[in-house]
C-alpha positions as CSV (number, residue, x, y, z in Angstrom):
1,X,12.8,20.2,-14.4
2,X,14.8,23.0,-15.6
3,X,12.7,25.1,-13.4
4,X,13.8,23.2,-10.1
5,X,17.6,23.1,-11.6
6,X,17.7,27.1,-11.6
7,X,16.0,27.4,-8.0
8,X,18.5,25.1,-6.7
9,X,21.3,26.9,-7.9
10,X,20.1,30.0,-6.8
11,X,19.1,28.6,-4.1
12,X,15.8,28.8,-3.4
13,X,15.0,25.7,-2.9
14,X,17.3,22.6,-1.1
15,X,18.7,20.2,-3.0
16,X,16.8,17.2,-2.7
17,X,13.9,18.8,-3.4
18,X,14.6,18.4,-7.2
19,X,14.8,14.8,-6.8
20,X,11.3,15.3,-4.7
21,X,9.6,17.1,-7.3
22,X,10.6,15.0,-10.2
23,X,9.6,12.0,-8.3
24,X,6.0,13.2,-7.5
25,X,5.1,14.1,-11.1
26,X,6.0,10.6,-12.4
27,X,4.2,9.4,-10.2
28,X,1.2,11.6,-11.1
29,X,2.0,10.7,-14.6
30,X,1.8,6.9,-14.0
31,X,0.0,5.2,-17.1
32,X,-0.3,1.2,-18.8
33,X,2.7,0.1,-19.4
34,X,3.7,-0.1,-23.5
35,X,7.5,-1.3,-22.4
36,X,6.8,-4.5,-20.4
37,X,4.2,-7.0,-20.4
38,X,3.0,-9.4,-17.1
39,X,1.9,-13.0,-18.7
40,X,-0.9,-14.4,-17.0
41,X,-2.4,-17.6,-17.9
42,X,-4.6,-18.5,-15.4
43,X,-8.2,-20.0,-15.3
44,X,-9.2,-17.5,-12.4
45,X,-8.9,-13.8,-11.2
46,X,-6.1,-12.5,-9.6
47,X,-6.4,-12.2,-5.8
48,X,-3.6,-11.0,-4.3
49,X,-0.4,-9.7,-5.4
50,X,3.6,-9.0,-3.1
51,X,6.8,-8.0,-4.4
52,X,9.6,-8.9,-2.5
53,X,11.0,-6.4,-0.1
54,X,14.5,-7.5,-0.3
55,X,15.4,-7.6,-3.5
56,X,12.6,-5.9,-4.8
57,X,12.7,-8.3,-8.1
58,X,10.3,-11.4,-7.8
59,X,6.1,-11.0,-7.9
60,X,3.8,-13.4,-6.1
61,X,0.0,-13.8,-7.5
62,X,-2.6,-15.9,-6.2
63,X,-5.3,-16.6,-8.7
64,X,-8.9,-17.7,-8.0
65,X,-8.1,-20.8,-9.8
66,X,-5.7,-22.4,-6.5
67,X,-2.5,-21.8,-8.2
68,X,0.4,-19.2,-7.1
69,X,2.7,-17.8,-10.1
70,X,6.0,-16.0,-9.5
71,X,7.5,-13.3,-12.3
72,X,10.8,-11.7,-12.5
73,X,10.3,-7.8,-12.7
74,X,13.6,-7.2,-13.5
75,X,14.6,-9.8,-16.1
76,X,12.4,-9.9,-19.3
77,X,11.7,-13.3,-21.0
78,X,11.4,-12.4,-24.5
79,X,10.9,-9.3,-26.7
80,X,7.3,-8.8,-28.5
81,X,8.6,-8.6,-32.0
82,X,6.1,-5.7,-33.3
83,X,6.0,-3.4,-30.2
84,X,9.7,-4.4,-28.8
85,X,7.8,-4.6,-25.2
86,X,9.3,-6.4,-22.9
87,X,7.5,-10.1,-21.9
88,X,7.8,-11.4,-18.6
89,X,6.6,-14.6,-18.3
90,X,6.2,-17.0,-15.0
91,X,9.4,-18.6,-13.9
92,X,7.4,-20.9,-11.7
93,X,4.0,-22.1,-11.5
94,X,2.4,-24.2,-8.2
95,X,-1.0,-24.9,-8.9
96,X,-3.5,-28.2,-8.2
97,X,-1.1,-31.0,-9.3
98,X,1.2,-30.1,-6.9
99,X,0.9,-32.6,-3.8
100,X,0.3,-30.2,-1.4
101,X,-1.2,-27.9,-3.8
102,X,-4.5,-25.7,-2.7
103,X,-7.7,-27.4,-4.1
104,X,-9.6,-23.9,-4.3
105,X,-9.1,-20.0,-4.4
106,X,-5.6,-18.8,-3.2
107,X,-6.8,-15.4,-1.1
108,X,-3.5,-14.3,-0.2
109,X,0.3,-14.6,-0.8
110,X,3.3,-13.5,1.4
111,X,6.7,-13.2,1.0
112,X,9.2,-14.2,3.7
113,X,10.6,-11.1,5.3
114,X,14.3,-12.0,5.4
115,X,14.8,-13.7,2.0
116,X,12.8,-15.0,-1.2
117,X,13.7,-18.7,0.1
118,X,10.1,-19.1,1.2
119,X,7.1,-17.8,0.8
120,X,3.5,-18.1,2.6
121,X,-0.5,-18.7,0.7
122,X,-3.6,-19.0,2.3
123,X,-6.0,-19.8,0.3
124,X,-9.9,-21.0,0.8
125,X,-9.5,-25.0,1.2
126,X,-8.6,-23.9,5.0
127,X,-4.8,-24.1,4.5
128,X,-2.0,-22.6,5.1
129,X,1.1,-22.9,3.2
130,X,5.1,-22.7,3.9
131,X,6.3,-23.2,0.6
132,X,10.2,-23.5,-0.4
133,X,11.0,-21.6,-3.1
134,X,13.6,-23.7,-4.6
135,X,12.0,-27.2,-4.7
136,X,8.4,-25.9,-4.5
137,X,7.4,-28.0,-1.7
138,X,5.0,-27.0,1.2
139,X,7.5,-27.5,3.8
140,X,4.2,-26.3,6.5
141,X,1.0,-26.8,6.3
142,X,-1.6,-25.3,9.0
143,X,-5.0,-26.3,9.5
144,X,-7.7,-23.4,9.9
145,X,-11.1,-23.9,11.0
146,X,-12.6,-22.1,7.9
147,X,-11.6,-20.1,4.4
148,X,-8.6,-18.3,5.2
149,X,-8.9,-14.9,4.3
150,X,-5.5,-13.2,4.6
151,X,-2.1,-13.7,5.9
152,X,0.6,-11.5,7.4
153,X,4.1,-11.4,8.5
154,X,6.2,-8.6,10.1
155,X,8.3,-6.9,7.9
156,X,10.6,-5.4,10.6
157,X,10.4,-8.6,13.2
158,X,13.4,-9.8,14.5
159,X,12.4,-11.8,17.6
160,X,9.6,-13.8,15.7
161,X,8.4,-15.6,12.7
162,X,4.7,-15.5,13.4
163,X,2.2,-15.7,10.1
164,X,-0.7,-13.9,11.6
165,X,-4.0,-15.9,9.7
166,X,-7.7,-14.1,9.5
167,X,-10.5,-16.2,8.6
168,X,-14.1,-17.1,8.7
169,X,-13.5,-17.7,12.8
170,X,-13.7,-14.9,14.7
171,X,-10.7,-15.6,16.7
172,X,-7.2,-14.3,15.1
173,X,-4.2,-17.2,14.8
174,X,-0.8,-16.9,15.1
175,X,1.2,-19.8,13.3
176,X,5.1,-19.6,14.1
177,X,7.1,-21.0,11.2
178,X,9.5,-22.7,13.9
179,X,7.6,-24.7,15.9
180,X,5.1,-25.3,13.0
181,X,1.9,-24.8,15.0
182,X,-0.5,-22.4,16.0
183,X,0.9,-20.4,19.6
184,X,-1.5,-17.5,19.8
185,X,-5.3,-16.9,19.8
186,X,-6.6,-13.2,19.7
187,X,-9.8,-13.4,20.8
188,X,-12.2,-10.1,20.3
189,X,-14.0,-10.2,16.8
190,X,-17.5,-11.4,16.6
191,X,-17.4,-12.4,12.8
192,X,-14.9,-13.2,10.4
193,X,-11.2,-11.4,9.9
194,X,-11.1,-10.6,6.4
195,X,-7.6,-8.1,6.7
196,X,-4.8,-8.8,9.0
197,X,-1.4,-6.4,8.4
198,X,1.0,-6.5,11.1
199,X,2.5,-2.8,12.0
200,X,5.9,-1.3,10.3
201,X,7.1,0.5,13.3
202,X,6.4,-2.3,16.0
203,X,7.1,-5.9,15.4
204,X,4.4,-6.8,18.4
205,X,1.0,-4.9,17.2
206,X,-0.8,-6.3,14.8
207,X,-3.8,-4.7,12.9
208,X,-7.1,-6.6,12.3
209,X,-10.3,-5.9,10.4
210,X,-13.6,-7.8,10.7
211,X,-17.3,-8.5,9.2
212,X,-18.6,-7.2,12.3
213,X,-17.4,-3.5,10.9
214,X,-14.1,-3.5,14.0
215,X,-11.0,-2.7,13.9
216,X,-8.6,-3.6,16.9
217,X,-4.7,-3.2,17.7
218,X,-3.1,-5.9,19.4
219,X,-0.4,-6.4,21.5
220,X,0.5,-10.1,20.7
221,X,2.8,-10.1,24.0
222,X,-0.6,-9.6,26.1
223,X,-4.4,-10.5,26.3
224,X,-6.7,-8.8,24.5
225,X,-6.7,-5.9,22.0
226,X,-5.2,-3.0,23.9
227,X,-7.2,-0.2,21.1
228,X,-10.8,-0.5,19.1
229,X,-10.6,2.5,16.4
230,X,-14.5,4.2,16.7
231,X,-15.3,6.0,13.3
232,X,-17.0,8.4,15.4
233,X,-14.2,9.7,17.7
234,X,-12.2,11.7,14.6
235,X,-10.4,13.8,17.6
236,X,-8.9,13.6,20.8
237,X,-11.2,15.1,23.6
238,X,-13.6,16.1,21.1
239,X,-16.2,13.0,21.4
240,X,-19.5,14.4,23.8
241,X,-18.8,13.3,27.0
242,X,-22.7,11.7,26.7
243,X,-21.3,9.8,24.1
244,X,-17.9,8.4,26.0
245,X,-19.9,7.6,29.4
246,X,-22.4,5.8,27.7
247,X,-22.2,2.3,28.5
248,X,-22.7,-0.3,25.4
249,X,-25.7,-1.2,24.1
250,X,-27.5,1.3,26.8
251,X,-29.5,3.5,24.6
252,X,-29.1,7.9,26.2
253,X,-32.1,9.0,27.6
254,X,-34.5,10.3,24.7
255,X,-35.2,14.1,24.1
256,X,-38.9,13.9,24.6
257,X,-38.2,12.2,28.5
258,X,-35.6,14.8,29.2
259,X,-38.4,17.4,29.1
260,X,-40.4,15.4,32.0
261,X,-39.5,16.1,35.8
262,X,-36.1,14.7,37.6
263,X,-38.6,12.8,40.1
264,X,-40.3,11.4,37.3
265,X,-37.2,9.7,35.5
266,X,-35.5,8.7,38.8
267,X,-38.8,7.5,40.5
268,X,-41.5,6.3,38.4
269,X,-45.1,6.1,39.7
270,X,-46.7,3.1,41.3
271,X,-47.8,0.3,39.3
272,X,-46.2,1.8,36.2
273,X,-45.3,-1.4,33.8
274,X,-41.6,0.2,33.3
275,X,-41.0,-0.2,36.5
276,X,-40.0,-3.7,36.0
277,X,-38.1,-3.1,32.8
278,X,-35.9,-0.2,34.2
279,X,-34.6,-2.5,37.5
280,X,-34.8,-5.6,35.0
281,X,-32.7,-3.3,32.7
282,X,-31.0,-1.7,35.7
283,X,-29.7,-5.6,37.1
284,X,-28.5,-6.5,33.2
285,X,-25.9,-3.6,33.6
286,X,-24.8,-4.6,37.3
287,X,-24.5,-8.2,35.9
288,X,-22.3,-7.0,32.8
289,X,-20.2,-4.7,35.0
290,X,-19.2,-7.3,37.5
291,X,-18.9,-9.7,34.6
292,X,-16.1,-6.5,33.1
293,X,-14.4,-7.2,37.0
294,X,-14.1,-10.3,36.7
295,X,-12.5,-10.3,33.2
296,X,-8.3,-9.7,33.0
297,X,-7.7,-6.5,32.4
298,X,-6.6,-6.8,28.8
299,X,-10.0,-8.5,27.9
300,X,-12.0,-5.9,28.9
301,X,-11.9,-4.6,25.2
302,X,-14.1,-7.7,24.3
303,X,-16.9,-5.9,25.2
304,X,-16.0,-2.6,23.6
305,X,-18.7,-2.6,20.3
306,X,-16.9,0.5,18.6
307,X,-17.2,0.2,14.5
308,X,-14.8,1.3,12.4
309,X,-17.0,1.1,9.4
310,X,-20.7,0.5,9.0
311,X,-19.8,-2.7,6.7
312,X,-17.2,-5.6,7.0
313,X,-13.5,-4.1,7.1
314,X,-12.2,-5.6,3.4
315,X,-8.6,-4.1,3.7
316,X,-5.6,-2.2,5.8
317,X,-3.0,-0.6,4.6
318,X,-0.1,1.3,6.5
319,X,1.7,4.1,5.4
320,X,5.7,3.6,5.2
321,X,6.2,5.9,8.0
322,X,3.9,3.8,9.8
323,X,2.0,6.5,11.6
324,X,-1.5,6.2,9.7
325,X,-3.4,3.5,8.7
326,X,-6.0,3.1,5.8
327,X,-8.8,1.4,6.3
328,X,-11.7,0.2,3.5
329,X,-15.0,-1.1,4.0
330,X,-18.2,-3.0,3.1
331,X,-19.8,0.5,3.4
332,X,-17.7,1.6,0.2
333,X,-16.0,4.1,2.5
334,X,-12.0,4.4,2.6
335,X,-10.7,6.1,6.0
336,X,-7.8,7.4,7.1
337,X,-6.3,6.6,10.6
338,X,-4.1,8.2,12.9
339,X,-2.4,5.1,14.7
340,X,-1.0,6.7,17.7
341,X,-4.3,8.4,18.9
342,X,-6.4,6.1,17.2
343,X,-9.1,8.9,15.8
344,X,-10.7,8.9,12.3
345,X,-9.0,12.0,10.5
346,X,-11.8,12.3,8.2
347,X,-10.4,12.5,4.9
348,X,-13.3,12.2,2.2
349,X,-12.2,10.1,-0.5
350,X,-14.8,10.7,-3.3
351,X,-16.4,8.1,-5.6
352,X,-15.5,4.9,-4.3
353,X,-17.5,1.8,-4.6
354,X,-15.9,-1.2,-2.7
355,X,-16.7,-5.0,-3.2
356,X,-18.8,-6.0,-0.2
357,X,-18.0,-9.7,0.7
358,X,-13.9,-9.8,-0.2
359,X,-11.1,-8.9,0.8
360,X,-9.2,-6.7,-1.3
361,X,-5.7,-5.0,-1.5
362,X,-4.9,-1.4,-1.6
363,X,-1.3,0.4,-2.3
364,X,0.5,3.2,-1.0
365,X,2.9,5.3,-2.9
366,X,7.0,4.7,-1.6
367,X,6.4,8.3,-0.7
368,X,3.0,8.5,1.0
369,X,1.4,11.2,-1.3
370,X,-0.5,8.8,-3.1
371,X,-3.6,5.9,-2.5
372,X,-4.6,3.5,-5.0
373,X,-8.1,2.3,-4.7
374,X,-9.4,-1.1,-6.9
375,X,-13.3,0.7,-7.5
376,X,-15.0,-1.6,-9.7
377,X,-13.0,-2.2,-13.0
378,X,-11.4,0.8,-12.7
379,X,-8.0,1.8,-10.1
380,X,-8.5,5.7,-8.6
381,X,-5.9,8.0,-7.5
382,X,-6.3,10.2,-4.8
383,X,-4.1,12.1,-2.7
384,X,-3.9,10.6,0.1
385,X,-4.2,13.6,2.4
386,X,-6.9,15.4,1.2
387,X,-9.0,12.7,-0.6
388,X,-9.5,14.3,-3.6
389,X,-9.4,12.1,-7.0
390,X,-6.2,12.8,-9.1
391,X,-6.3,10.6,-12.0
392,X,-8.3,6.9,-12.5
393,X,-6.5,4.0,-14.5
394,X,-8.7,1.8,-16.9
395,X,-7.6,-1.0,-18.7
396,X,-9.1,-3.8,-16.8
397,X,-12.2,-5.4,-18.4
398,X,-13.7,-6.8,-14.9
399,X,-13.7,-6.2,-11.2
400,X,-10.0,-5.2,-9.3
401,X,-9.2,-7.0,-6.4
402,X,-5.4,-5.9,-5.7
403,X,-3.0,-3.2,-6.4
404,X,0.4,-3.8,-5.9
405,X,3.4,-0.7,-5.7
406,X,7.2,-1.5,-6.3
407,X,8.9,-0.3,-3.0
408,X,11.8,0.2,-5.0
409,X,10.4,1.4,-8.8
410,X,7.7,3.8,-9.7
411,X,5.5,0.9,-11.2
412,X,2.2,-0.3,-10.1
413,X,0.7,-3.7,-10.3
414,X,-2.8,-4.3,-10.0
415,X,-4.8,-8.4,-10.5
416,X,-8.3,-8.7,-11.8
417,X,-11.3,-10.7,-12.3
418,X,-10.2,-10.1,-16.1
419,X,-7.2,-12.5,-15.1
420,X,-5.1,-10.7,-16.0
421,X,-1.7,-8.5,-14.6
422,X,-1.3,-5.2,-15.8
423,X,1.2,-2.9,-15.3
424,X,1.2,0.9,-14.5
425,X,4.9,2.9,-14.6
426,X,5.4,6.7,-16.2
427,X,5.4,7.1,-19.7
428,X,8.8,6.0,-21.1
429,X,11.5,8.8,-22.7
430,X,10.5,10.1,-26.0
431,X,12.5,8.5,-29.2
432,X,13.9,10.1,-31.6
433,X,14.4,9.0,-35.3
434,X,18.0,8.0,-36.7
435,X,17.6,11.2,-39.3
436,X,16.4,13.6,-36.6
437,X,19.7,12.3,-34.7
438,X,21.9,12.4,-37.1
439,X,20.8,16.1,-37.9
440,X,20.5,17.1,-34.1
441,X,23.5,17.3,-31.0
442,X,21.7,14.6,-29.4
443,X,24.4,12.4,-31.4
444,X,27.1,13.7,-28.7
445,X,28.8,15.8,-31.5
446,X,28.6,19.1,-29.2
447,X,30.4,16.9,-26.0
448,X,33.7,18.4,-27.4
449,X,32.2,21.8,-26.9
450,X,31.4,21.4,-23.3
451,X,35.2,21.5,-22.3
452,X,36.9,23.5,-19.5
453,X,40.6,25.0,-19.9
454,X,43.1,23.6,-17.3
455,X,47.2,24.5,-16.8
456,X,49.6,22.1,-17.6
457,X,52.4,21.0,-15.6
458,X,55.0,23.6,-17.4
459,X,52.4,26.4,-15.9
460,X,51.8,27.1,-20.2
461,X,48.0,27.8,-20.8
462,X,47.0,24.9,-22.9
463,X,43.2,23.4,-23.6
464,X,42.9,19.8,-23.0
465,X,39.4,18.3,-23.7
466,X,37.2,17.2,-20.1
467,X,33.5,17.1,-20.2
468,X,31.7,19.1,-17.7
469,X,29.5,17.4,-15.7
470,X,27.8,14.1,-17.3
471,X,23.8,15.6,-16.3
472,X,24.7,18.6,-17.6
473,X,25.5,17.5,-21.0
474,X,22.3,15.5,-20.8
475,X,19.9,18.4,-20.3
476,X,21.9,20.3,-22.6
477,X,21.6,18.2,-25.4
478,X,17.3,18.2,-24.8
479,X,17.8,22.2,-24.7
480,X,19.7,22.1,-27.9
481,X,17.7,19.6,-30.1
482,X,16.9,22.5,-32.3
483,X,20.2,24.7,-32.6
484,X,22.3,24.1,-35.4
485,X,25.7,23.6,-33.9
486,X,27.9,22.4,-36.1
487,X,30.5,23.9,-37.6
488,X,31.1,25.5,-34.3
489,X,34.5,24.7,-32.7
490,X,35.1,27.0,-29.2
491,X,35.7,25.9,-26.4
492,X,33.9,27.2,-23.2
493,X,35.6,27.6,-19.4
494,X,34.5,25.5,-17.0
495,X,31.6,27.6,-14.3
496,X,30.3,25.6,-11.2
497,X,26.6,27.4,-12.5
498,X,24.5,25.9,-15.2
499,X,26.0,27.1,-18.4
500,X,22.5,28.5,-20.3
501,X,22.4,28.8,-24.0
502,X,21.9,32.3,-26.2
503,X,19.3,30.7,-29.3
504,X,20.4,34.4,-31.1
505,X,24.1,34.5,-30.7
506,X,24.7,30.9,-29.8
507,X,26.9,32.1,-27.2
508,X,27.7,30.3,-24.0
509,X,27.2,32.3,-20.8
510,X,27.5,31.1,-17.1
């Protein structure tokens, strides 16, 4: 720190890159809590986990066991009496015995966008949940023609209140919260929509991942997805031209027949047997062309079989600028894509092992630097740029399904099969013992030392006590732990520098 303090005053570097720097290494520093504590009682793992965007206080979890707890981040409940951690324990509960209840595994849990009035769970009874927070009371309830997967809404809409619902049907529903029914079918998958996440730049595309290994972008204000991401088109212009002419599910001529004459593939002889395979072949691709012709322009992208993963698609995550997307997989493959051109950037992420059949939930740091990945019953860092494993978290004692990050604090959540909540944040600030205090200036007896001389109304020099600036005096008093001090009764002018400290004369100099 004291390094970035003395480049920025020389400047060397600009002043918010302090704030940058000291930021990114707690971060890189994040570790299991020891100060606060996440008590979870359930009978289930933990599925899915949201902090609220607008306050950035309350924390849903939905637990394998059909109940959905809500904990207060902010506010601790009690104090463990040994360790003097901090207990936060559920402040409400809405499990089985609840009317209205879910009878079986809550898979997901959403936060309403403009308030923490209500709140959203889909869970695998084939509901669909508008709970009031206050009374805890489904207000709306939506029927789903299988286990509901995940659910969605728009953090930046302001013209609807659609809860975008993936589950075992193919087909993608759109339930608006104020007519209470379903208004929109996206029709394009060809298995079930285990990840839905709506975009954080647009408030009409929505993101979708399937079983069938697809990814598509939607428009919701038109038919059809209007963009199918292809794992093998990583730039623009750079896919063979073979490759992009190609026509689905028509294999390219094999190398060994390329070697035979032009006459030979364009006329085969008489009473060959492929003869009636290549026109039967040849009429199948008429017949799915004028079947493309007759289709609306904005379904044409039904027939587009472009896989964004050689597995089922098991999560999406945005970055908060909104222009990339990750993407995990079946395949135990996490990608990285480039939402406006749609290519695969090719980041290798190293050493991930992703569950195959479930949805899970991965997290993005506030500042996009950093991807946590649940990999078996451990959480790995990487950078999100370059893929490369910074640190991995342990502390769970079974498979992780979720990660969680603050949007507002540098703390990480993460749910397992273990059932339990823990909680990641940097280490906390070093204490020191009431001798070493009372022996050190940390006890604020050198504050009268850090004093600047000022004139007095009768123009008379005269010294009248005013601490220099507040951080200062705080990264003074970690320099000075060591230096005997007292005793020692000058006073020192006041200098817009840092004021640096002599060890041998105990002098201060500007």
């Amino acid at each position: 720190m004291w390094r970035d303090l003395n480049a920025r005053e020389l400047g060397a570097i600009r002043p918010g890159r302090v704030i940058t720097n000291v930021s990114s290494r707690r971060l890189h520093s994040l570790e299991l809590s020891t100060q606060k504590e996440i008590v979870s009682d359930y009978d289930g793992g933990i599925n899915n986990l949201q902090v609220d965007r607008t306050e950035g206080r309350y924390l849903l979890a939905g637990s394998s066991d059909g109940s959905v707890g809500c904990y207060d981040t902010l506010h601790r409940t009690s104090v463990e009496s040994h360790s003097r951690s901090h207990i936060h324990d559920a402040i409400f509960k809405v499990d089985r015995r609840n009317p209205r209840g879910h009878k079986y595994a809550v898979s997901s849990v959403q936060w309403y966008p403009v308030d923490t009035g209500l709140f959203v769970t889909g869970s695998f009874d084939h509901h669909v949940n508008v709970w009031d927070t206050n009374n805890l009371q489904a207000e709306l309830q939506f029927d789903m023609p299988g286990k509901v997967h995940s659910v969605s809404m728009s953090q930046v809409a302001t013209s609807h209140m659609l809860i975008a619902v993936g589950s075992e049907d193919p087909m993608v529903r759109l339930c608006d919260i104020a007519t209470g029914a379903c208004t929109h079918t996206l029709v394009g998958h060809r298995d079930a929509v285990l990840a839905v996440q709506w975009s954080i730049s647009c408030e009409w595309t929505l993101y979708t991942g399937s079983c069938d290994g697809a990814i598509r972008f939607w428009d919701i204000r038109r038919a059809g997805s209007h963009k199918v991401l292809d794992q093998h088109n990583s730039q623009m212009g750079r896919r063979h031209p073979v490759l992009k002419s190609t026509p689905d599910r028509v294999r390219p001529i094999p190398r060994d027949a390329a070697k035979e004459s032009p006459t030979k593939l364009l006329k085969p002889a008489s009473g060959d047997k492929s003869t009636k395979t290549s026109s039967s072949h040849g009429k199948s691709i008429a017949k799915k062309v004028a079947t493309a012709k007759r289709l609306h322009p904005g379904m044409a992208s039904v027939e587009n079989r472009a896989t964004a993963h050689y597995g089922a698609v098991t999560s999406l995550t945005p970055t908060n600028d909104g222009q990339f997307l990750v993407s995990a997989g079946a395949d135990s493959r996490v990608k990285l894509w480039d939402v406006d051109s749609g290519c695969n950037t090719l980041v290798n992420y190293e050493n991930t092992r992703m569950q195959r059949s479930k949805a899970t939930q991965l997290a993005v740091s506030p500042d996009s630097s950093l991807l946590f990945v649940p990999t078996s019953t451990v959480i790995r860092v990487y950078n999100l740029w370059t893929g490369r494993v910074l640190k991995t978290l342990r502390g769970h004692y079974d498979t992780v399904n979720c990660c969680e990050f603050h949007p507002y604090a540098q703390e990480m959540y993460s749910g397992s099969n273990d059932r339990k909540i823990l909680l990641w944040s940097p280490p906390p600030p070093v204490e020191v013992d009431e001798d070493e205090q009372n022996s050190s200036p940390r006890d604020g007896s050198f504050v009268p030392l850090l004093t600047r001389q000022a004139r007095s109304d009768d123009s008379k020099h005269t010294t009248r006590s005013e601490p220099v600036f507040p951080i200062i005096q705080h990264f003074l008093q970690l320099v000075l732990v060591e230096i005997e001090i007292s005793g020692l009764g000058f006073q020192v002018p006041y200098t817009p520098t840092l004021l640096l400290v002599d060890e041998s004369s105990l002098e201060w100099k500007p």
